[in-house]
C-alpha positions in Angstrom: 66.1 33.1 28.3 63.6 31.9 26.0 64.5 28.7 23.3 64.4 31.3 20.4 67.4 32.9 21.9 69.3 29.9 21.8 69.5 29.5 17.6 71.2 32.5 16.7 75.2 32.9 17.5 74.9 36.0 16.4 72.4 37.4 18.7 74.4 36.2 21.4 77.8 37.8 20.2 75.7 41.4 20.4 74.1 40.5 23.8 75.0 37.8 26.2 78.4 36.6 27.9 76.3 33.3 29.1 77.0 31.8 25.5 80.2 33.2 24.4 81.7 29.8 22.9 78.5 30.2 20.0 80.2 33.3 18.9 83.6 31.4 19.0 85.6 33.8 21.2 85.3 32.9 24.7 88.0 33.2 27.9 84.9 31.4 30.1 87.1 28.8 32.4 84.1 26.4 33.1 85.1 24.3 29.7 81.6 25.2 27.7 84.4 27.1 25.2 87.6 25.0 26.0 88.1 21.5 27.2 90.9 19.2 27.4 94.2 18.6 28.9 96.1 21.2 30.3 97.7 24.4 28.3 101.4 22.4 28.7 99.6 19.4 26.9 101.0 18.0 23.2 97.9 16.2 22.1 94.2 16.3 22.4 92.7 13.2 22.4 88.7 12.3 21.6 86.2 9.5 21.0 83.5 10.2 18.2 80.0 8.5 17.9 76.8 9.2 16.5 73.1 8.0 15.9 73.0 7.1 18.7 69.8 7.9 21.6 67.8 4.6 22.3 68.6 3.6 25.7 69.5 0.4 24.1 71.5 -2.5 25.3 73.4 -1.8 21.8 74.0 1.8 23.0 75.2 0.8 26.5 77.6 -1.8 24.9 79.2 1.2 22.7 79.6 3.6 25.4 81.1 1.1 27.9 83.7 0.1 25.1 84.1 4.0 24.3 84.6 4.4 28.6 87.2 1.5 27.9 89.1 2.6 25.2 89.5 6.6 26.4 91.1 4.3 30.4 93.7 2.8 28.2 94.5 5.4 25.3 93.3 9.1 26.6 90.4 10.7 26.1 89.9 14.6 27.1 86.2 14.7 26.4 83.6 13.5 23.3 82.2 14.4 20.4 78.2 13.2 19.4 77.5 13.5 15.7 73.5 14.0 15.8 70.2 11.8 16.4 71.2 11.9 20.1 67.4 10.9 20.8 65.2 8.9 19.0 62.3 8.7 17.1 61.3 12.3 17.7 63.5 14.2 20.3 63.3 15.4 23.5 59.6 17.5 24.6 61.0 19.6 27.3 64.2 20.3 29.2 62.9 17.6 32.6 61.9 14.8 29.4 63.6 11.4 30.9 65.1 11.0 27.8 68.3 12.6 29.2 68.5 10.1 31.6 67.6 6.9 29.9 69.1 7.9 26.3 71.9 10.1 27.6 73.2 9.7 31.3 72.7 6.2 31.9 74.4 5.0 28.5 77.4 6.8 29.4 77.6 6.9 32.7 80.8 5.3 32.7 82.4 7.5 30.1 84.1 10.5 32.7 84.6 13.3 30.0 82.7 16.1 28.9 80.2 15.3 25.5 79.9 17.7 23.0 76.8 17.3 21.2 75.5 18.9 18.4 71.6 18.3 16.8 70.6 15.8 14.4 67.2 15.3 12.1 65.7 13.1 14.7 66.2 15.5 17.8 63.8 18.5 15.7 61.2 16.4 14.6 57.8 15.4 15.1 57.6 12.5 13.8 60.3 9.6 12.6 62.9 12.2 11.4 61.6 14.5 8.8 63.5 17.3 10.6 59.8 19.9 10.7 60.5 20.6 14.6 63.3 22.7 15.3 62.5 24.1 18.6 63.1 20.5 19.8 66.4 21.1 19.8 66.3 24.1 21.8 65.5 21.9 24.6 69.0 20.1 24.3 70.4 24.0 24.6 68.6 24.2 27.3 69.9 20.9 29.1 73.6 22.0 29.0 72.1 24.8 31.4 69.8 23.3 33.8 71.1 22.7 37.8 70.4 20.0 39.9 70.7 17.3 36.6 72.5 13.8 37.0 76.2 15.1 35.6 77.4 18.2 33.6 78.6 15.6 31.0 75.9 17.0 28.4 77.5 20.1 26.8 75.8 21.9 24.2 76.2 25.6 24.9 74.0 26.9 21.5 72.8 25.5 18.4 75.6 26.1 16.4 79.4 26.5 19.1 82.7 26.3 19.0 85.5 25.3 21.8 88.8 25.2 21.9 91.6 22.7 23.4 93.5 22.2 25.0 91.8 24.0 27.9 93.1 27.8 29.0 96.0 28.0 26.1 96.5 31.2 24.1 97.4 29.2 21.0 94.9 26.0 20.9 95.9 23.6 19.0 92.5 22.5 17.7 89.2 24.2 17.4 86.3 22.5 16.9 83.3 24.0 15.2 79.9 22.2 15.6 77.2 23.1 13.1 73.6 22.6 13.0 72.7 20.7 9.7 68.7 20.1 10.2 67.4 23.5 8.7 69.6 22.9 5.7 68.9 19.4 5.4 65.0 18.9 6.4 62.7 16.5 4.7 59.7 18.7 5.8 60.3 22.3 6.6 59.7 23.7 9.5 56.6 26.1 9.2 58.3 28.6 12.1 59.6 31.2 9.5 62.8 31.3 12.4 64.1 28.1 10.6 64.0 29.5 6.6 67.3 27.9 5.3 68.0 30.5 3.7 67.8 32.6 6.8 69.3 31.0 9.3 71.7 29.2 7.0 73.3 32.6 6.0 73.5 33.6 9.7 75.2 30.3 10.8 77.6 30.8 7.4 78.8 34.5 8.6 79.5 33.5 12.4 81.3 30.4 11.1 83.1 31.7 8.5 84.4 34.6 10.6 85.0 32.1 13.2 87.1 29.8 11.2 89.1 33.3 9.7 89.8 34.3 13.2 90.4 31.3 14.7 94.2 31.3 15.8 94.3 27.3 16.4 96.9 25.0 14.4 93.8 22.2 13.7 90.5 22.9 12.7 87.6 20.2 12.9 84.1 20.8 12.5 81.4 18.4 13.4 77.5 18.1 12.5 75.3 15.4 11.8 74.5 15.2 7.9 77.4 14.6 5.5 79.0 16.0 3.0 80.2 12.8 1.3 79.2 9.1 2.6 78.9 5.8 1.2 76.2 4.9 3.1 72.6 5.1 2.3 71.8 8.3 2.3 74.3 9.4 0.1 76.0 12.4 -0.5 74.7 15.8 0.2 73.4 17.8 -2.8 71.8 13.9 -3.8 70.7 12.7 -0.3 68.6 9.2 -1.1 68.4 9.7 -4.6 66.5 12.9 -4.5 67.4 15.6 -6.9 69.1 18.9 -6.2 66.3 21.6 -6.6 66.0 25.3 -5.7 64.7 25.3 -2.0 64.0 22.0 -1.5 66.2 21.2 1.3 65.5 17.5 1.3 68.4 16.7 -1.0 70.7 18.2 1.2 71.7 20.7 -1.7 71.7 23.5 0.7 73.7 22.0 3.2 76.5 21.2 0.3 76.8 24.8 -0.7 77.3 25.8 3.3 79.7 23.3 3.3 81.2 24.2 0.4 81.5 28.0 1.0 82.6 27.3 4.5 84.7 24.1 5.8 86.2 23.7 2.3 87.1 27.4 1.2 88.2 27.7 4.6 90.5 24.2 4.7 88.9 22.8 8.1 91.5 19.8 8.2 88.3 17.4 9.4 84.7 17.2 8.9 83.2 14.5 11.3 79.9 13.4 10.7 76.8 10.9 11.0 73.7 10.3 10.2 74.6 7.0 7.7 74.8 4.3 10.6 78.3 3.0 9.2 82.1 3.7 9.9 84.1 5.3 6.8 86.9 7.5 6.6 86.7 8.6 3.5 89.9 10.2 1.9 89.9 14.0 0.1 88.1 15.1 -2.4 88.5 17.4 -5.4 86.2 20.0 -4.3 86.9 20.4 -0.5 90.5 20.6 -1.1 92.7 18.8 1.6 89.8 18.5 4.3 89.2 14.5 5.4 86.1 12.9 6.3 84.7 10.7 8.8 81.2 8.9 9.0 80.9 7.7 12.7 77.2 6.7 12.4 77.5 3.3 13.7 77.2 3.6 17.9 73.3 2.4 18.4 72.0 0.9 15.1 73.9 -0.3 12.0 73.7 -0.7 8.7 74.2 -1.7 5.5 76.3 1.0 2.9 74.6 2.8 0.3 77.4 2.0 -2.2 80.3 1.1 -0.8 82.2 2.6 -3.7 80.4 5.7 -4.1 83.5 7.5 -2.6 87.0 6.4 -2.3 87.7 5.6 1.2 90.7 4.7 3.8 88.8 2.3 5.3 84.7 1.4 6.2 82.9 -1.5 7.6 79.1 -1.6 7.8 76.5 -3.5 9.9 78.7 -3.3 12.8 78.5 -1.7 15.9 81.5 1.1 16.4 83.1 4.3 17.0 86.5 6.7 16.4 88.8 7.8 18.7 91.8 10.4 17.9 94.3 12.2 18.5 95.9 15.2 17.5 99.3 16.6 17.6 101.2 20.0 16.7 101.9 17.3 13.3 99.8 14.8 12.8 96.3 13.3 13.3 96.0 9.6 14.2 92.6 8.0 14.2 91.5 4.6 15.3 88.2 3.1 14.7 87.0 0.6 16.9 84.1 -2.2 15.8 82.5 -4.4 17.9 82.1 -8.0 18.1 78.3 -8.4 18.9 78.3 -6.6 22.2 81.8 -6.4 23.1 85.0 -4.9 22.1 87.6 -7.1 20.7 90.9 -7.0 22.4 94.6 -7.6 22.1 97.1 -8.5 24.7 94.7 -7.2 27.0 94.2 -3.8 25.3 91.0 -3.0 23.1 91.7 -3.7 19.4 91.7 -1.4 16.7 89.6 -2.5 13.7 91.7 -0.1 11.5 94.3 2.9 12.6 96.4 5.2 10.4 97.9 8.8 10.8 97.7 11.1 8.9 100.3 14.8 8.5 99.3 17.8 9.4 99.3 19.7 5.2 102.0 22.5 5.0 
């Protein structure tokens, strides 16, 4: 199967069982559609990160805290928001990359990843996003025998799985997107990657997805925001630039697929990266009752945008960190989790909480 085959969710509902979990209705038992406890479980329980593919000493502290947390509260698998490998993505499914950026960093971390693409992994050069068929090759990884674990799991561009694992009535589904045609500094000349295209093919599957979907939480996940007080801003006004017909750069694009998706449909969370900072950030007015959550911050920090650009729960910037939650029948609890230099704080020999609130599930 070639990498073009890999973009479309739709191509794959019509043709192939192999990626099922892209078209969001899968009964696959190997987990690339379900993960998590057992079908008798009450919670699903996660760690999110993002920004994350240096190989850095930085990215080995966060994963070994993330490995340390998930031994003391649960964790049934991972979520990684984008830019899993930096500058300019990986050049071929063998590229070492998956070792020194992926396997090794988390090598202690004994759950399942799910990954979905940011600018950095399709580009060229230092993230302008022109190189889409970079990401194919992380598609591609999720497939390959013989590799170091079958931690990396990124079934298509654009998937959704269910937990917890083999239950007729999940009670989350999670939906990752892929954000870098929508969001691209420089487009991609392969007329494959048109936003308008392939944004309106990605907007049917998930939309029919998220109508169909028969789980009591919904989550979606991608790299570029919605909202963030970071620096690059909100979409529709990402660093500064101005909304303009086609010009996918401002993220404009990407906040009307957001818009006529994840809010019309009232996904309950949106997680996302790409601003190297912490936030939960609380509703807003025009995605209804869906929260958000930056988790940028697991390789290379950094200052916020403006702080107060959106109202927030709680953020902290220029520190190492990363979320965990978990999710019940009524509630959502989330925890985030800030370094101190290289290590995780702790108290009465557990790992400490930087901040931690729960949240109802909305009638």
């Amino acid at each position: 199967m070639t990498p073009t085959h890999f973009k479309a969710g739709l191509w794959l509902c019509a043709s192939a069982t192999l990626l099922l979990s892209a078209c969001g209705d899968s009964n696959d038992s190997d987990t690339q559609n379900t993960a998590g406890a057992s079908a008798n479980s009450e919670s699903v329980r996660f760690v999110a990160f993002g920004d994350a593919g240096t190989g850095s000493e930085r990215q080995i502290a966060v994963g070994n805290a993330m490995a340390e947390v998930c031994q003391v509260r649960g964790c049934d698998f991972a979520l990684e928001l984008g830019d899993n490998f930096y500058l300019s993505g990986v050049q071929s499914v063998d590229d070492e990359q998956f070792e020194s950026k992926f396997e090794i960093p988390y090598e202690n971390l004994q759950v399942p990843v799910y990954v979905t693409l940011g600018n950095h992994d399709n580009s060229q050069g230092p993230g302008e996003g022109s190189d889409n068929s970079r990401g194919d090759y992380q598609v591609e990884y999720h497939y390959l025998a013989g590799r170091t674990s079958d931690k990396f799991r990124m079934p298509a561009r654009y998937y959704s799985f269910s937990a917890p694992a083999d239950s007729k009535t999940p009670l989350v589904e999670f939906f990752s997107l892929d954000s870098n045609p929508l969001t691209a500094i420089l487009s991609d000349l392969n007329p494959s990657w048109n936003p308008i295209t392939y944004g309106q093919e990605q907007l049917s599957w998930l939309t029919e997805a998220l109508q169909t979907s028969t789980a009591h939480w919904k989550i979606a996940f991608a790299h570029h925001p919605y909202i963030s007080n970071g620096l690059h801003g909100n979409a529709g006004n990402y660093d500064g630039i101005p909304a303009l017909p086609v010009i996918t750069a401002s993220g404009q694009p990407w906040k009307e697929f957001l818009e006529s998706s994840i809010c019309a449909e009232g996904v309950d969370l949106f997680l996302q990266g790409h601003d190297h900072d912490l936030e939960w950030l609380e509703p807003v007015e025009s995605c209804g009752n869906t929260h958000f959550v930056v988790s940028g911050a697991a390789e290379g920090p950094r200052p916020f945008g403006d702080a107060s650009r959106n109202a927030s729960f709680w953020q902290v910037d220029n520190q190492l960190g990363f979320f965990w939650f978990e999710i019940t029948r009524d509630a959502m609890t989330g925890a985030a989790y800030v370094l101190d230099g290289l290590e995780l704080p702790s108290a009465g020999g557990r790992p400490a909480a930087a901040f931690e609130q729960t949240v109802s599930k909305p009638e």
